[in-house]
Backbone as a ProteinNet text record, in pm:
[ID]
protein_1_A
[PRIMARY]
XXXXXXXXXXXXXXXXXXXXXXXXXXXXXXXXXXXXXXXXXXXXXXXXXXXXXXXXXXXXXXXXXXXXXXXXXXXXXXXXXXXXXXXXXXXXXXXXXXXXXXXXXXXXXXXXXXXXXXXXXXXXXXXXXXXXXXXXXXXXXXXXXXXXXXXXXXXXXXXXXXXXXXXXXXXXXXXXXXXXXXXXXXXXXXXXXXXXXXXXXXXXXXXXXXXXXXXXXXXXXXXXXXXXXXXXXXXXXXXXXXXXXXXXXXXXXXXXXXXXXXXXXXXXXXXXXXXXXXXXXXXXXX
[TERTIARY]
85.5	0	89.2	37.6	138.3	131	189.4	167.4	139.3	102.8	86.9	62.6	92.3	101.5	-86	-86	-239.1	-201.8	-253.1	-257.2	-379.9	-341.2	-507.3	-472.7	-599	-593.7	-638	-633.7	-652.8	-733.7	-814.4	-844	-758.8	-846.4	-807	-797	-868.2	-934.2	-981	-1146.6	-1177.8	-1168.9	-1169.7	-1126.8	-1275.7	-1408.4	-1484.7	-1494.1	-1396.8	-1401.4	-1331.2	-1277.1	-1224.6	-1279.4	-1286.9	-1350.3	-1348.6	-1489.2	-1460.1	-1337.3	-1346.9	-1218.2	-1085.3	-1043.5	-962.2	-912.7	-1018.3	-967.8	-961.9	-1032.3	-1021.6	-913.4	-797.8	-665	-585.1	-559.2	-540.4	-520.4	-663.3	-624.2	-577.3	-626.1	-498	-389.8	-325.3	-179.5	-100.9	18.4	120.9	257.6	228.7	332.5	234.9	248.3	155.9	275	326.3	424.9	333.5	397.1	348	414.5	395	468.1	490.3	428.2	431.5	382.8	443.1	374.8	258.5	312.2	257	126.9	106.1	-33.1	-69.9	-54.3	-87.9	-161.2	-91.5	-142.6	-207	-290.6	-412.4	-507.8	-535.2	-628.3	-649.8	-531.3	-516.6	-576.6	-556.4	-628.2	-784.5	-790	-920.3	-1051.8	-985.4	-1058	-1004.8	-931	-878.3	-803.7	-768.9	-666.1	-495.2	-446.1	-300.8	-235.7	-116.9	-4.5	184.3	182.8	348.8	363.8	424.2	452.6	551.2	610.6	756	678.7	806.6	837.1	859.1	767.2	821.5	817.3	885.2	841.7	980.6	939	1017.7	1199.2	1203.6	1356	1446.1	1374.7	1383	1332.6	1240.1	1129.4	1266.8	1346	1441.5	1531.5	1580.9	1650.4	1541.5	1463.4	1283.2	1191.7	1204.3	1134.4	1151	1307.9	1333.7	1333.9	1321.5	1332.1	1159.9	1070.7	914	905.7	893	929.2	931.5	1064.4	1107.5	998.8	922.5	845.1	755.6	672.4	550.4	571.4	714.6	775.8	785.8	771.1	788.9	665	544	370.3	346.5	382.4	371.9	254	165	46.7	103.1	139.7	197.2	101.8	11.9	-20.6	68.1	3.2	39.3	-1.9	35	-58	21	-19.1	42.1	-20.8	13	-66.3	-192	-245.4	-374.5	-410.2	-527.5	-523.7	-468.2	-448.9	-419.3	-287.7	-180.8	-45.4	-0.7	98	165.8	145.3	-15.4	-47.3	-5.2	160.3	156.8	223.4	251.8	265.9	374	486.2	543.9	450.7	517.5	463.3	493.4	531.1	574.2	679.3	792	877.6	904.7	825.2	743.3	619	596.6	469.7	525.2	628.3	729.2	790.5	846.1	967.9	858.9	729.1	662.2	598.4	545.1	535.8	663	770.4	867	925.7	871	913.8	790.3	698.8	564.6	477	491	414.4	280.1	181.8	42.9	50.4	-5.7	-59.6	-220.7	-286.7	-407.6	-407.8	-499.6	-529.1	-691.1	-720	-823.6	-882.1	-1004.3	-1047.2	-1039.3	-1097.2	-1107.1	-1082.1	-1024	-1027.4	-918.7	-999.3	-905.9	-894.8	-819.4	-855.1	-884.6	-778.1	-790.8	-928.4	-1007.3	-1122.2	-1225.9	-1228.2	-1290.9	-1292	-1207.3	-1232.8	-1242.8	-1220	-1275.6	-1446.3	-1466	-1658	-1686.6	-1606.8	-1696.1	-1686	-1585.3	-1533	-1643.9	-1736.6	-1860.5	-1820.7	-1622	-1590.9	-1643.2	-1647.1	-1677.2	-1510.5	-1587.4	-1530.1	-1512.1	-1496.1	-1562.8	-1359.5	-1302.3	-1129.2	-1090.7	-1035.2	-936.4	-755.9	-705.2	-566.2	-543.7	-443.6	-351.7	-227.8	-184.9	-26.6	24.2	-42.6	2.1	48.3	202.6	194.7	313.4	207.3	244.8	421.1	486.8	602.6	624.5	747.1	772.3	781.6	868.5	964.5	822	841.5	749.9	718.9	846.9	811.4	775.3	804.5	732.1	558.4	564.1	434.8	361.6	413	312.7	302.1	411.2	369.5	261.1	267.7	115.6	7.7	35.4	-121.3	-181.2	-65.5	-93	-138.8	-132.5	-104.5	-282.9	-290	-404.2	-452.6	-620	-615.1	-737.8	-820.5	-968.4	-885	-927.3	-980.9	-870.5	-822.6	-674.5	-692.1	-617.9	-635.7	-470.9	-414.3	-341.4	-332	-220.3	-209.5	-146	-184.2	-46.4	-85.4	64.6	59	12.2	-130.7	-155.4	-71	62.6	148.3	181.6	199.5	207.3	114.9	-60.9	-151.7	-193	-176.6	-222	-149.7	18.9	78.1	51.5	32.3	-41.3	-107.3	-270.5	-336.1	-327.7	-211.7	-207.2	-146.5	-27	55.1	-88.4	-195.8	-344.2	-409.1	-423.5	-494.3	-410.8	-294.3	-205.3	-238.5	-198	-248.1	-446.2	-485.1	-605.7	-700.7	-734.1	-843.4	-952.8	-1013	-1164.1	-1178.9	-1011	-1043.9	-1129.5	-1186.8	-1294.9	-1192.9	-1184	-1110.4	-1225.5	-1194	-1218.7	-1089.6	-1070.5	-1014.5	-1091.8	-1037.5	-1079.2	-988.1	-1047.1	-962	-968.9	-944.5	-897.1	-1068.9	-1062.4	-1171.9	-1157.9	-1292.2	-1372.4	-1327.4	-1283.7	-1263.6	-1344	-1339	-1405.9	-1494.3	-1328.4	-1356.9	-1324.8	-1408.1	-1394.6	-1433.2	-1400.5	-1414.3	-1413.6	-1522.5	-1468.7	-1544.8	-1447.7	-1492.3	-1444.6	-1522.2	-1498.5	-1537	-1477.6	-1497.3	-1365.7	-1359.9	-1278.6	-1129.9	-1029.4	-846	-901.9	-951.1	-863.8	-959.8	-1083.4	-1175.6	-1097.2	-1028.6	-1008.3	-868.7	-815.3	-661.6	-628.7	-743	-814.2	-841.1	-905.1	-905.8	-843.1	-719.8	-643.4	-509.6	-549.8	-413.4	-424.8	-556	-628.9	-652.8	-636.5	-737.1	-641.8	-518.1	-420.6	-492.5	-479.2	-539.3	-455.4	-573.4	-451.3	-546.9	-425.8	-453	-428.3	-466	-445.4	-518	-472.5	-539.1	-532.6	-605.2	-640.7	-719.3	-666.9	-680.9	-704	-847.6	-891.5	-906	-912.1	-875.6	-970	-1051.9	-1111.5	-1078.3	-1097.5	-1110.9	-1109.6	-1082.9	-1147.8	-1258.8	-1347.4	-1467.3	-1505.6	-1455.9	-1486.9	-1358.1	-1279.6	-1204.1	-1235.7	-1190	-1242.3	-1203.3	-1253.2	-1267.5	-1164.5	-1123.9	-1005.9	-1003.7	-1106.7	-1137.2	-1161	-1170.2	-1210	-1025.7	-956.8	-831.9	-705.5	-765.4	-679.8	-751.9	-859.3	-923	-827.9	-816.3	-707.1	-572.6	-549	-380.5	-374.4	-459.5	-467.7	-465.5	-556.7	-566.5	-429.3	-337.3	-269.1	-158.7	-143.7	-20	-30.6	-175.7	-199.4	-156.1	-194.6	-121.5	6.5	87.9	246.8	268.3	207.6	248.5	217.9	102.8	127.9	225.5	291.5	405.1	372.9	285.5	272.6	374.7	428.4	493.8	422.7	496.7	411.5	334.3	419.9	361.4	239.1	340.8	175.8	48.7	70	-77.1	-129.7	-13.3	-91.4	-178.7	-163.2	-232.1	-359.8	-398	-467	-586	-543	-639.6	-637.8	-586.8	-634.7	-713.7	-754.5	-847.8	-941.1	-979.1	-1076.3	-1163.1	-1070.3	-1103.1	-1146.1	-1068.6	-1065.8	-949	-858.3	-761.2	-655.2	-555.6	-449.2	-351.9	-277.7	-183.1	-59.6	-42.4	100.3	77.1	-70.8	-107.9	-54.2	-129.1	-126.1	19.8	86.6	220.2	293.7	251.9	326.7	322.5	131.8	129.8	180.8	177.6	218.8	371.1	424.3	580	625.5	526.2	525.5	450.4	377.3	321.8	457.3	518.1	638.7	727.4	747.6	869.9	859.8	703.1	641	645.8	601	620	784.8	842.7	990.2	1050	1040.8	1072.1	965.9	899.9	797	904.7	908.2	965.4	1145.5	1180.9	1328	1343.4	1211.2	1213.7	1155	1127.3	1034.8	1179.9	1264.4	1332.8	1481.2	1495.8	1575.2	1525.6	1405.2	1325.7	1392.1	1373.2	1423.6	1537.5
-118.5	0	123.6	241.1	331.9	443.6	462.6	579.7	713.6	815.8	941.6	1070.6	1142.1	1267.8	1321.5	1325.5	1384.4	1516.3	1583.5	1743.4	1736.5	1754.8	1737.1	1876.6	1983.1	2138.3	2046.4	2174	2111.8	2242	2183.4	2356.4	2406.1	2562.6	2644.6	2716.4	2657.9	2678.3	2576.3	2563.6	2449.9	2282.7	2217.1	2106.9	2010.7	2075.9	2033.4	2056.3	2138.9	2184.5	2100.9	1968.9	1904.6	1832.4	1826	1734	1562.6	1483.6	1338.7	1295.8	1350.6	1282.1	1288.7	1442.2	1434.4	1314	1307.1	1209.9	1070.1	1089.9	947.2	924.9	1015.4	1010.6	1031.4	1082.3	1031	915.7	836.9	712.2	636.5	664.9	577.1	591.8	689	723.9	637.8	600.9	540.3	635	747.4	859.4	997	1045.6	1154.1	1274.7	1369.2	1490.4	1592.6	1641.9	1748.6	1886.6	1983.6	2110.9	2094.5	2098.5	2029.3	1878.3	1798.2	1668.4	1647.1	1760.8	1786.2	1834.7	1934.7	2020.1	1884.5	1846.2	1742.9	1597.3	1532.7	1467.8	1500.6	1603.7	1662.3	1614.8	1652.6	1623.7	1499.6	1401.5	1275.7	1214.6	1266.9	1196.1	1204.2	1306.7	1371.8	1288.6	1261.4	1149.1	993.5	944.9	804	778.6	848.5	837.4	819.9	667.9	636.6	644.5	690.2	685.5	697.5	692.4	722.3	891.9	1012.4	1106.5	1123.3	1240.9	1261.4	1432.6	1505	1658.1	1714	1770.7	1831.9	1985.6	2072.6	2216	2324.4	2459.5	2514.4	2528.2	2464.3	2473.9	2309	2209.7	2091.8	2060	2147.7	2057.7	2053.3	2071.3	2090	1959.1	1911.9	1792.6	1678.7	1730.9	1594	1520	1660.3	1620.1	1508	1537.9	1392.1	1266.5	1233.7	1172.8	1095.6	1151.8	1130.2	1106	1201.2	1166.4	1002.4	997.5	824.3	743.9	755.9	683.8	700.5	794.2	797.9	744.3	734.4	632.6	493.6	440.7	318.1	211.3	354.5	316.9	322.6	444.1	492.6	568.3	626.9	674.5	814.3	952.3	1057.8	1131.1	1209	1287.1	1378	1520.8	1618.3	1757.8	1815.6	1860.3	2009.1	2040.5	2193.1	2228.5	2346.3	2310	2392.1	2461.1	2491.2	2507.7	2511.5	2581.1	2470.3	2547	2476.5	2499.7	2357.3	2366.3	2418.3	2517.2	2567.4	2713.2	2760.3	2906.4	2951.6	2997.3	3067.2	2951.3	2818.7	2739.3	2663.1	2558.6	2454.1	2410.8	2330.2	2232.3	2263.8	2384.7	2391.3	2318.3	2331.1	2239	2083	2037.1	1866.5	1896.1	1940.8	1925	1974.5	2059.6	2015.7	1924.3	1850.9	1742.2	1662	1669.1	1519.5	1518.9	1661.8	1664.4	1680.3	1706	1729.1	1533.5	1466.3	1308.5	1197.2	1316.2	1230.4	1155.2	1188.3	1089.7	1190.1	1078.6	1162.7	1253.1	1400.2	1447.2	1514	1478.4	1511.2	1580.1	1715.7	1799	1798.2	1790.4	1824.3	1955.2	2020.6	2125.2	2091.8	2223.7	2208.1	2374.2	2390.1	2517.5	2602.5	2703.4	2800.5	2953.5	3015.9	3151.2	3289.4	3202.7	3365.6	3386.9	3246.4	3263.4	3290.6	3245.5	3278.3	3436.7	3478.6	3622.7	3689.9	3657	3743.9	3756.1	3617.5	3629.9	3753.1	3677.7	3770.7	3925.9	3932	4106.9	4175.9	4117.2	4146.5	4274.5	4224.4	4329.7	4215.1	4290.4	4235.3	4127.1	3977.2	3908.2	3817	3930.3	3907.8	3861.9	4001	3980.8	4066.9	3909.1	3972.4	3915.7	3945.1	3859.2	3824.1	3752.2	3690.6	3729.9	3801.8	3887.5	3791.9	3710.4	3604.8	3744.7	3714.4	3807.8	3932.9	4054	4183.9	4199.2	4297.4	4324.9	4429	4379	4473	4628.8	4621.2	4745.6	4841.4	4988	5031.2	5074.6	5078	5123.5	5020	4843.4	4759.2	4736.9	4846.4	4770.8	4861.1	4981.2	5091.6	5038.3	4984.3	4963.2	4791.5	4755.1	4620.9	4695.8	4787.6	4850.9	4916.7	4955.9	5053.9	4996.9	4841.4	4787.6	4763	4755.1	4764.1	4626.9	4570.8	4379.6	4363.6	4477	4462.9	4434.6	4361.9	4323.3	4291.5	4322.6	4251.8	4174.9	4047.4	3936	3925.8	3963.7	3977.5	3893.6	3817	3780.7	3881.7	3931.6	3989.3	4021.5	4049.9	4010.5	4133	4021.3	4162.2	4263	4217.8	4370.3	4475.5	4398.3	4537.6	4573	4524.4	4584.7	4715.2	4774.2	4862.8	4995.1	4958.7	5023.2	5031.4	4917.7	4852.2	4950.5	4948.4	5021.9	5209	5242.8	5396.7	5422.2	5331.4	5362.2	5349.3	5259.2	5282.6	5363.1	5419.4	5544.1	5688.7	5645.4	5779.1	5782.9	5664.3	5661.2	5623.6	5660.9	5608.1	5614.3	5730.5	5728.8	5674.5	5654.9	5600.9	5457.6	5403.5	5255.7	5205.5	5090.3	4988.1	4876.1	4869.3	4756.8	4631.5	4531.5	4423.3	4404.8	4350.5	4311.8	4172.9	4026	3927.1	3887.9	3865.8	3775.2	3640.4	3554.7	3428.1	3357.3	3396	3330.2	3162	3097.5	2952.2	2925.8	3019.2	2990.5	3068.2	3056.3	3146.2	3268.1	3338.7	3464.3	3556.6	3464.1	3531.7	3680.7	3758.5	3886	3962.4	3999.1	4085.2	4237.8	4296.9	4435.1	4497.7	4590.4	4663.4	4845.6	4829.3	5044.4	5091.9	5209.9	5254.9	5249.6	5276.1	5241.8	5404.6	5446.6	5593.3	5525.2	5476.2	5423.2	5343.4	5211.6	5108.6	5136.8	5228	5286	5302.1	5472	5464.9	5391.3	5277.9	5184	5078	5064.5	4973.6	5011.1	5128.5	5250	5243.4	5215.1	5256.5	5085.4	5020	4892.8	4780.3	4769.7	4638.4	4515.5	4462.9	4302	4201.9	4119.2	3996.5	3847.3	3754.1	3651.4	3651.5	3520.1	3543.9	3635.9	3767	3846.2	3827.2	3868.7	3835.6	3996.5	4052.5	4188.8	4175	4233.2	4276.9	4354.3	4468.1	4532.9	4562.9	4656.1	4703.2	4801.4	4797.7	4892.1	5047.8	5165.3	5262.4	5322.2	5364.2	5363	5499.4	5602.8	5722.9	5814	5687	5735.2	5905	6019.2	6136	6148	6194.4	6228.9	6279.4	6330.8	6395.9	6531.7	6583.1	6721.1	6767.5	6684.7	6674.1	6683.8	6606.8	6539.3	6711.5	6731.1	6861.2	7011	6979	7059.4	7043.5	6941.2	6931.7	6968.2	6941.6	7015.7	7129.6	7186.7	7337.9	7423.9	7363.1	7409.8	7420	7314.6	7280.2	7359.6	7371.3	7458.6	7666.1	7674.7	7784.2	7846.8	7680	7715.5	7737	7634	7621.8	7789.4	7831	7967.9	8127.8	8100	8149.3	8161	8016.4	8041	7878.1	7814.1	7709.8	7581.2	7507.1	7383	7289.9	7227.1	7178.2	7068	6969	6818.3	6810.8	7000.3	7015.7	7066.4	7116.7	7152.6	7041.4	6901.5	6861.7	6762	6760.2	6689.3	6765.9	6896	6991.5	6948.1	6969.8	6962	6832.1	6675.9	6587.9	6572.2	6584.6	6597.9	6659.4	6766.1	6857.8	6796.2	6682.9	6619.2	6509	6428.4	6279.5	6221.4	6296.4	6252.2	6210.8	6129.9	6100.7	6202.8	6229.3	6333	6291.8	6168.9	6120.8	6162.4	6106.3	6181.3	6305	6359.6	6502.3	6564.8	6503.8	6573.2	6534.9	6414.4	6379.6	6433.8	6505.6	6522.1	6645.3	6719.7	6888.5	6905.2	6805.2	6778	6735.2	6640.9	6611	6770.6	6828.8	6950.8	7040.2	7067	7139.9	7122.3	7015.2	6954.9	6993.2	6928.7	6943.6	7124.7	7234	7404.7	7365.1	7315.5	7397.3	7329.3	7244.8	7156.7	7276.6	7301.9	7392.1	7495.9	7585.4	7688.4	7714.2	7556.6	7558.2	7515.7	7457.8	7439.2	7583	7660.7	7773.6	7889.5	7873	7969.9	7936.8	7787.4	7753	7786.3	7793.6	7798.7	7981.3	8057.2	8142.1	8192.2
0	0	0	-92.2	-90.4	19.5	78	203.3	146.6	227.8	218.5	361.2	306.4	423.1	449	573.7	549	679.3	585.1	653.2	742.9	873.5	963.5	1071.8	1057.8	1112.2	1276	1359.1	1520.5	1512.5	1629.8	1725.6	1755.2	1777.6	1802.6	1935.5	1975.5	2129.7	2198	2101.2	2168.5	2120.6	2202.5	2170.6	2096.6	2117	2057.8	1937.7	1864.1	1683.1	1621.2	1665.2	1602.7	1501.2	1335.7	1301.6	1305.8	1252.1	1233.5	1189.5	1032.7	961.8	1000	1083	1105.9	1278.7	1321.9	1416.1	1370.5	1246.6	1171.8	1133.3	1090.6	1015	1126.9	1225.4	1353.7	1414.3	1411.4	1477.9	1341.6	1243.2	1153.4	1092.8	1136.1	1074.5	1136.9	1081.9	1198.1	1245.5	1225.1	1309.9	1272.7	1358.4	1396.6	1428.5	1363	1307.5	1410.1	1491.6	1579.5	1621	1646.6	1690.4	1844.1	1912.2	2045.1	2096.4	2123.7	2163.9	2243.7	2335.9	2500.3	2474.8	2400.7	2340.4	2249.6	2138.3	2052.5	2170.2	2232.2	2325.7	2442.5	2457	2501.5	2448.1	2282.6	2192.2	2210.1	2167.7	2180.3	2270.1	2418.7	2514.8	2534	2476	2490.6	2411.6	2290.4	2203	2196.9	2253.3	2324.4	2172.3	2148.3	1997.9	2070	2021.1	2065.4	1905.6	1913.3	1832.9	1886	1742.7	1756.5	1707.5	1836.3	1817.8	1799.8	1729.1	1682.5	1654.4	1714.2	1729.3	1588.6	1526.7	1415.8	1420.7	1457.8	1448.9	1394.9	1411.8	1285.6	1305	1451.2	1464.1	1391.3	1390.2	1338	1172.1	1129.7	1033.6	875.8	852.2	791	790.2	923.2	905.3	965.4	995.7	975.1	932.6	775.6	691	555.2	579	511.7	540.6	692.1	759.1	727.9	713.1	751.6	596.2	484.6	303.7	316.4	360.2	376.8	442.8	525.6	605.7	498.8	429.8	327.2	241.1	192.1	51.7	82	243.5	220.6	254.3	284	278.4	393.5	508.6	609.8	589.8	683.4	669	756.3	751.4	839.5	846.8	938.7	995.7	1043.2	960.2	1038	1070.9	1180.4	1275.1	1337.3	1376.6	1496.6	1623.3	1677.5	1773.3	1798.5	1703.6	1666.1	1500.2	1462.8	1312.9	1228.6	1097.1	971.9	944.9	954.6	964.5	817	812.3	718.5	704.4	739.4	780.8	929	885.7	1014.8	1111.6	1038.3	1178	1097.3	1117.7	1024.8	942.8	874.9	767.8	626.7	554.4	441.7	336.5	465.8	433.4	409.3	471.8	441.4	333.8	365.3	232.4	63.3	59	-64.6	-78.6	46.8	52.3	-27.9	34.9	-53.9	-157.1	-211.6	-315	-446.1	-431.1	-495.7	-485.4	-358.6	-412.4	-438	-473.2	-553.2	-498.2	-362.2	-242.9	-248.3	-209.3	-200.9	-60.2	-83.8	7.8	-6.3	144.5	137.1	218.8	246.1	302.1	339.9	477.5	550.8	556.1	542.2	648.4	790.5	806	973.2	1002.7	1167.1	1172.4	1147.6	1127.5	1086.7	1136.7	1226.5	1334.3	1223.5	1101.4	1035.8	954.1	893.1	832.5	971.7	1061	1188.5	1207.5	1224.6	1220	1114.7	1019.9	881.4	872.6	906.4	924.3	1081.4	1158.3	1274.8	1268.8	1195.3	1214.1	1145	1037.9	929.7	850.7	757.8	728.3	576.4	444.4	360.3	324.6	265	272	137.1	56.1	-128.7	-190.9	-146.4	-116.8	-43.3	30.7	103.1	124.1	183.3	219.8	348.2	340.8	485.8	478.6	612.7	642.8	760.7	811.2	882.8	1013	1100.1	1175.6	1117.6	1200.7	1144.4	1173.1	1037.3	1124.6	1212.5	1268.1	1388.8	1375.7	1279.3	1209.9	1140.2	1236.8	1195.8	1042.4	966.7	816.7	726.8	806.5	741.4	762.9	897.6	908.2	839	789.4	765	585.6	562.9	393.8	358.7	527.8	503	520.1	626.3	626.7	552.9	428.5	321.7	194.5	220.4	22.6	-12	-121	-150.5	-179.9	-187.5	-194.3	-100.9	-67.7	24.3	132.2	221.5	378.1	399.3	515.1	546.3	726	689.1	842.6	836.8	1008.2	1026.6	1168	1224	1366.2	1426.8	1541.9	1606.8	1759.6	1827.4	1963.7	2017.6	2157.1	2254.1	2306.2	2318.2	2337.4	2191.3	2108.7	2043.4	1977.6	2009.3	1938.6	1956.6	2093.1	2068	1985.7	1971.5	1912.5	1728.4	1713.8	1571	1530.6	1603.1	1622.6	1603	1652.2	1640.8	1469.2	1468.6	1343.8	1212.8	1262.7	1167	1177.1	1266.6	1273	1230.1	1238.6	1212.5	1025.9	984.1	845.8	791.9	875.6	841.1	943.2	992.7	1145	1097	991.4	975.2	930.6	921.8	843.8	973.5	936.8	975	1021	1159.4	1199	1331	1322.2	1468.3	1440.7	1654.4	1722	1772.2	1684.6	1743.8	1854.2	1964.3	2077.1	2104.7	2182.9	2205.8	2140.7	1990.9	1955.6	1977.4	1936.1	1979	2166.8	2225.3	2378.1	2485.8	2621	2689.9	2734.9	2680.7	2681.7	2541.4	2456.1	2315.4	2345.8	2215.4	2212.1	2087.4	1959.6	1934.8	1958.6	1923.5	1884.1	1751.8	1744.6	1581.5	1613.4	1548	1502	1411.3	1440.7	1335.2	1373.5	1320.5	1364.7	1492	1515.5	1587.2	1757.4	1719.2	1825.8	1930	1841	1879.2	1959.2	1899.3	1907.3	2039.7	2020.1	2179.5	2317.1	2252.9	2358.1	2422.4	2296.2	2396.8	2417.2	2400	2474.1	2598.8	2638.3	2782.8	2860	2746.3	2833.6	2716.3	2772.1	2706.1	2650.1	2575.7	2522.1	2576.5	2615.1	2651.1	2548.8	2556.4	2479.6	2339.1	2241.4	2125.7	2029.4	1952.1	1880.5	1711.8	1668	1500.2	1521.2	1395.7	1373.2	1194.5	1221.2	1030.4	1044	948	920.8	758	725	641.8	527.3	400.9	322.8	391	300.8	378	348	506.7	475.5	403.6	398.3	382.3	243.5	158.9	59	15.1	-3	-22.3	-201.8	-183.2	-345.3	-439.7	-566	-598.4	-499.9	-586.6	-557.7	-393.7	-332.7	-115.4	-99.6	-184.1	-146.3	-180.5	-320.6	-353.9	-286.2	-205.6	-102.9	1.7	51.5	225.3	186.5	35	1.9	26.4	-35.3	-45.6	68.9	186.2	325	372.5	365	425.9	370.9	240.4	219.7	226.3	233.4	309.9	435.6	532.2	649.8	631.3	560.3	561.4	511.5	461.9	358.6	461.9	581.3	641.6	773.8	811.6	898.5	987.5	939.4	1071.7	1017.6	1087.9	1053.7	1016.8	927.7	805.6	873	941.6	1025.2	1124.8	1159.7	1276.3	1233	1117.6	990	930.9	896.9	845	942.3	1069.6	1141	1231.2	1206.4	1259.9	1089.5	969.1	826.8	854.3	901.1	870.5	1032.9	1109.1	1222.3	1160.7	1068.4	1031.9	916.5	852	710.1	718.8	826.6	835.1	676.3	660.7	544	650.2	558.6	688	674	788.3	789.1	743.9	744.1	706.6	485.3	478	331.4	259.5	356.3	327.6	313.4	454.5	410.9	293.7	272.2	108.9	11.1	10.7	-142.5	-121.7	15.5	-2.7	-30.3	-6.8	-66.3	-202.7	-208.3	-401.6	-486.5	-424	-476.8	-498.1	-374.5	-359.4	-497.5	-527.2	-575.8	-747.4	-737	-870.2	-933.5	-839.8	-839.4	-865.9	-796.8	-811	-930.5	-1010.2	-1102.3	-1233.6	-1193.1	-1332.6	-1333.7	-1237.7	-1233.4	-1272.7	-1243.6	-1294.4	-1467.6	-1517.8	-1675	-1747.4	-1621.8	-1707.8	-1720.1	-1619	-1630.5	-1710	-1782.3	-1840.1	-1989.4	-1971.1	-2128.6	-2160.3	-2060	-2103.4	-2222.5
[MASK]
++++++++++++++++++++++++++++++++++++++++++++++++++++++++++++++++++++++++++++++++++++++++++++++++++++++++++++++++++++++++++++++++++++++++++++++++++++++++++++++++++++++++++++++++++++++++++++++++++++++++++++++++++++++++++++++++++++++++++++++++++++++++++++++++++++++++++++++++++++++++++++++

């Protein structure tokens, strides 16, 4: 019989989201590939499912995965697993699941759960397109060019400590986007909330998150128009022209507009650039 890899998602929380099949491929695999054993044999006990565990996670899965390849090539049945969710989003498993497709061994993939489609529904941001950023980066000029790219709805993981910082660098570019804050969804003390990046910003400036967070993140709701947009330029380089600093104008016209200020100062700088570039071809034309 020829072996194969079967991709089987876990909860996320709760241990009742587990599906049939996947405990079906469970009790019949004959090595069961895990991120933690210790978390993995919870489940295990929980549904009277015995196997053979072996540690696969992202500091190992490199000199492992050839190791397990071999076991599917010689009609081994491998399960594999993480310790919540759907392995390879965000969790190991990439690297085995090429090893075996690149050596022609079957792999099958399960549903089951998943935190980031979980909060894309609950957040009730539209869910027509969107993407996965898996978790946000640290570095604030990386994070400002995810929060910036364009692609609808954006599902992001990231940690209760630096959400609420998350949070401001979105509102600095964007006070009206449409965000939820899912928390330790399918568990206890699920949670979400939703409002806009400056609301939410607000609030957990004041009131820290704890547990696992999933952050969507919306279109914007209130895009302004050309003509609204070369309206807040105009304000703004008025001020600059009567004497105020430019950063602190442009964050006085984007409070007044709802445009972002990090915006504004751009285009009044690309405006700048664009006048002094006319004026240096006009006076060469001379």
């Amino acid at each position: 019989m020829s072996g194969r890899l079967v991709v089987c998602p876990t909860p996320i929380g709760n241990l009742e989201d587990v599906t049939l099949r996947v405990l079906s491929a469970l009790r019949e695999a004959d090595t069961i590939a895990c991120e933690d054993t210790r978390r993995t044999r919870v489940l295990l006990e929980r549904y009277g499912v015995s196997g053979e565990l072996v540690a696969y996670h992202e500091h190992n899965e490199r000199r492992r995965a050839p190791e397990l390849v071999e076991r599917v090539r010689a009609g081994a049945t491998v399960a594999l697993v993480s310790d919540a969710g759907m392995p390879l989003v965000s969790d190991p498993g990439y690297v085995l699941v090429r090893a075996c497709v690149a050596a022609g061994v079957a792999v099958e993939v399960l549903p089951g759960p998943s935190a980031a489609l979980a909060a894309l529904v609950a957040s009730a941001l539209p869910a027509d397109r969107w993407r996965f950023a898996g978790y946000l980066p640290r570095r604030e000029g990386e994070l400002r060019r995810v929060l910036s790219e364009p692609g609808g709805t954006l599902v992001a993981f990231e940690s209760p400590h630096r959400l609420a910082a998350t949070l401001r660098t979105l509102a600095d570019l964007d006070p009206g986007r449409p965000v939820a804050v899912c928390r330790e969804l399918t568990k206890v003390h699920e949670e979400v909330v939703r409002g806009s990046s400056r609301e939410l910003a607000e609030r957990y400036a004041a009131e820290p998150a704890r547990g696992e967070v999933v952050l969507v993140v919306g279109a914007r709701a209130d895009r302004p128009t050309d003509e609204a947009q070369t309206a807040a330029v105009d304000a703004l380089a008025r001020l600059v022209e009567a004497g105020a600093r430019p950063r602190a104008a442009a964050g006085i016209v984007a409070e007044l507009t709802g445009e972002s200020a990090n915006r504004l100062y751009g285009a009044l700088v690309e405006r700048r650039d664009e006048e002094e570039e006319a004026a240096e071809e006009d006076a060469s034309s001379r």
